[in-house]
C-alpha positions as CSV (number, residue, x, y, z in Angstrom):
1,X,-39.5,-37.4,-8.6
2,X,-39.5,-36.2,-5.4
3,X,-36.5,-33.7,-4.0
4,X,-34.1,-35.1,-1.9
5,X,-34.0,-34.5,1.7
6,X,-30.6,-33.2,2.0
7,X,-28.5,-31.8,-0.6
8,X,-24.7,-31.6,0.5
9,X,-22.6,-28.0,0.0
10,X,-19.7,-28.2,-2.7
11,X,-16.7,-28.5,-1.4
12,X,-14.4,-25.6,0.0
13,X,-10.2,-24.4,-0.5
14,X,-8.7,-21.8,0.6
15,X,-5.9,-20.8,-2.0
16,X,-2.5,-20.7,-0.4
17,X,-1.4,-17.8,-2.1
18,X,-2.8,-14.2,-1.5
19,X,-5.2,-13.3,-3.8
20,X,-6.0,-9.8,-5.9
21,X,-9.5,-9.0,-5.6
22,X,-11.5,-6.3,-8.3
23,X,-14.3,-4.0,-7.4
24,X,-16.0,-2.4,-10.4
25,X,-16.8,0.6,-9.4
26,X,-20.1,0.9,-12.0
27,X,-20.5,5.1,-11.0
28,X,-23.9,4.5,-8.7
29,X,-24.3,6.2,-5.6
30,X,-22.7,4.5,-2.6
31,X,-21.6,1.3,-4.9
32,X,-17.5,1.0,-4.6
33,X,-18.0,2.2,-1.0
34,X,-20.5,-0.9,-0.8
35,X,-18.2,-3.1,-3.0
36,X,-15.2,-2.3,-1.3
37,X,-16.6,-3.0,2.1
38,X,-17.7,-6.7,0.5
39,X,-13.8,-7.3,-0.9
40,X,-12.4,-6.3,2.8
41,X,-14.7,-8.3,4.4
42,X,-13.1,-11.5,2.4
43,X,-10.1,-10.5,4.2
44,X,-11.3,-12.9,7.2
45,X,-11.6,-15.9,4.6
46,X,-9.2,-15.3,2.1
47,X,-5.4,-14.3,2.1
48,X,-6.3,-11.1,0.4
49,X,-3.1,-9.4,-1.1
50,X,-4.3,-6.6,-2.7
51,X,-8.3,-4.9,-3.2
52,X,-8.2,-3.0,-6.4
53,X,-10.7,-0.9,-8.0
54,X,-11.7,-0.8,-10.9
55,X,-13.9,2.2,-12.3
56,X,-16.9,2.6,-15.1
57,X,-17.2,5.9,-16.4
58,X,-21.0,5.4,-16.5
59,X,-23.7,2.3,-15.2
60,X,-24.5,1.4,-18.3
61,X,-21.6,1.3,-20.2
62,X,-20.7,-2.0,-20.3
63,X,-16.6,-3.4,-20.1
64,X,-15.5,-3.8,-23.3
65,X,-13.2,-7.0,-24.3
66,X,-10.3,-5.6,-23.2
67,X,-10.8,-4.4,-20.4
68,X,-12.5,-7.8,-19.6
69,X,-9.4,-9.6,-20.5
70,X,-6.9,-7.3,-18.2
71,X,-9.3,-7.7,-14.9
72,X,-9.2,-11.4,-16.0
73,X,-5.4,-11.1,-16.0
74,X,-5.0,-9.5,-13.0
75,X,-6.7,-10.7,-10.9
76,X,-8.1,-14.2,-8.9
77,X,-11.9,-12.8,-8.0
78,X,-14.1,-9.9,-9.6
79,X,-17.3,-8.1,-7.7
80,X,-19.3,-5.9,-9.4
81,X,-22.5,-5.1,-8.8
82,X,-26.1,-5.0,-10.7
83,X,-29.1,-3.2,-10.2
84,X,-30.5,-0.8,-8.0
């Protein structure tokens, strides 16, 4: 079949109440500076009450299930990034 011609965007909300954004800072050169500039930059489109970071002790050590379950906890949107 044949792909449509348009394809309409999902809809949008802006929550009401501020949000908590995480950064995980993953230890690369440059990447919380990079991530944290990303989670201000939300500022203009979400109510953003608080940017926290959140630091790896090494790239490729991942977040264990705890640690997954207290970001999860605390807070409404996660960045982190991957790759080089």
């Amino acid at each position: 079949a044949a792909a449509p011609d348009h394809v309409p965007m999902a809809a949008r909300s802006v929550p009401a109440e501020p949000v908590t954004i995480t950064v995980i800072d993953n230890s690369k050169p440059n990447a919380k500076a990079l991530l944290s500039y990303i989670a201000e930059g939300m500022r203009d489109r979400l109510p953003v009450a608080d940017v926290v970071v959140h630091s790896k002790s090494a790239a490729g050590k991942p977040i264990d299930a705890d640690e997954a379950e207290m970001l999860a906890a605390r807070s409404h949107l996660v960045i982190s990034g991957l790759g080089d």
